[in-house]
TORKOL-4160 file (C-alpha; in steps of 0.2 Angstrom, whole numbers, padded with zeros to 4 digits, m for minus):
68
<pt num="1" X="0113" Y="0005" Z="0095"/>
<pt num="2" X="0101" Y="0020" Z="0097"/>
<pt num="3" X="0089" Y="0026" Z="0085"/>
<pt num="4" X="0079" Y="0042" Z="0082"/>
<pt num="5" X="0062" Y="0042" Z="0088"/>
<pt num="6" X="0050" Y="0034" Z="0075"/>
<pt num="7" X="0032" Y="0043" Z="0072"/>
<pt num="8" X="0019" Y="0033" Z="0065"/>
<pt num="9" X="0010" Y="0048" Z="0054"/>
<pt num="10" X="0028" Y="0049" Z="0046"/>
<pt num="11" X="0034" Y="0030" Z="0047"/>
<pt num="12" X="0019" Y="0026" Z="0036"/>
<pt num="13" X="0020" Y="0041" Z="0026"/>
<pt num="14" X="0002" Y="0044" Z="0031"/>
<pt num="15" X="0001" Y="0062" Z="0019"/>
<pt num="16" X="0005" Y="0053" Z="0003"/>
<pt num="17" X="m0005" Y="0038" Z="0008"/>
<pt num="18" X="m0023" Y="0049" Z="0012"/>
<pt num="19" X="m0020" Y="0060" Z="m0003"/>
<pt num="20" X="m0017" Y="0044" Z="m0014"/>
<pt num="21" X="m0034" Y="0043" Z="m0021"/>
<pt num="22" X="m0039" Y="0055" Z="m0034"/>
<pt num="23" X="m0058" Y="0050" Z="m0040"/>
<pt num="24" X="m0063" Y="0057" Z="m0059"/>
<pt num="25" X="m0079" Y="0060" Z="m0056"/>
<pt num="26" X="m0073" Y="0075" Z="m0042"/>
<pt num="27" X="m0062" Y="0081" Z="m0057"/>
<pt num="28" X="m0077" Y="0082" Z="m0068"/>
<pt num="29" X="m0085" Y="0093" Z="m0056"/>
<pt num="30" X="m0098" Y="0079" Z="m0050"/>
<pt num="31" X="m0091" Y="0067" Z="m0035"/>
<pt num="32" X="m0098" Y="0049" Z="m0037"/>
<pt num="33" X="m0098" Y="0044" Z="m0020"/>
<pt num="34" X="m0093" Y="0025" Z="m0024"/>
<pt num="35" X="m0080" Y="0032" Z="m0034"/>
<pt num="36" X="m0071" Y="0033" Z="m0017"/>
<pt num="37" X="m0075" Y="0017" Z="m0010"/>
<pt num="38" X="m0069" Y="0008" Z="m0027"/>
<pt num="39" X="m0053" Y="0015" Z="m0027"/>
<pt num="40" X="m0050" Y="0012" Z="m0008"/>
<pt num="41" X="m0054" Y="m0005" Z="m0010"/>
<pt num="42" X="m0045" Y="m0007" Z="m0026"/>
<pt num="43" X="m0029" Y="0001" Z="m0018"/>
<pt num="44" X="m0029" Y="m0009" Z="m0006"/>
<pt num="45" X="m0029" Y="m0026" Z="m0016"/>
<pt num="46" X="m0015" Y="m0018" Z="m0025"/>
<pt num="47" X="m0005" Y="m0016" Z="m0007"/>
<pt num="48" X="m0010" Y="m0036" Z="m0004"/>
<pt num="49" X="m0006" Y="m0042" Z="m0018"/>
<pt num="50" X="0012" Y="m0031" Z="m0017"/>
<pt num="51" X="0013" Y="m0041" Z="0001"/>
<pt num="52" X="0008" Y="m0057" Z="m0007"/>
<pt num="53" X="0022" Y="m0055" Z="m0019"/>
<pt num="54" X="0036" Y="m0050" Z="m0005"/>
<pt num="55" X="0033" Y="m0065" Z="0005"/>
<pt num="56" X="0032" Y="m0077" Z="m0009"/>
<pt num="57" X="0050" Y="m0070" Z="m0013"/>
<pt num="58" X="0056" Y="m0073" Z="0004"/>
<pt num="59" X="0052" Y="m0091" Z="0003"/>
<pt num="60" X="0057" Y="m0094" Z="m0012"/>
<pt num="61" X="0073" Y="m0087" Z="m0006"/>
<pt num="62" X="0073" Y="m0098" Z="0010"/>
<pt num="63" X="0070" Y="m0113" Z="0000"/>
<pt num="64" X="0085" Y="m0109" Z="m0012"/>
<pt num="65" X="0096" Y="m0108" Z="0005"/>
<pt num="66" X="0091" Y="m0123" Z="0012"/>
<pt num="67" X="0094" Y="m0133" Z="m0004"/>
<pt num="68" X="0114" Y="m0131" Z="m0005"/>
């Protein structure tokens, strides 16, 4: 089976992903520089975490199989 060509800018939705963070502080007219850092960071722990929960279902789905 042939599939359509995959682009990585659009397979990883790299638009929403760059324009995800939105800092206060810029709102506010005064951009806090760490503002950005902290929510990078904190999004990132939030997609891990996400990960974290995905593969902790896969075992527990595994585990479930191989018990029957």
């Amino acid at each position: 089976m042939k599939y359509p060509p995959i682009h990585y800018h659009d397979y990883l939705k790299l638009d929403q992903l760059l324009t995800a963070n939105h800092p206060k502080s810029t709102e506010h007219g005064s951009p806090a520089h760490d503002e950005k850092l902290f929510i990078t960071i904190h999004q990132i722990y939030e997609l891990w975490f996400q990960q974290s929960l995905f593969e902790l279902e896969k075992v527990q789905t595994l585990f479930r199989s191989e018990e029957h």
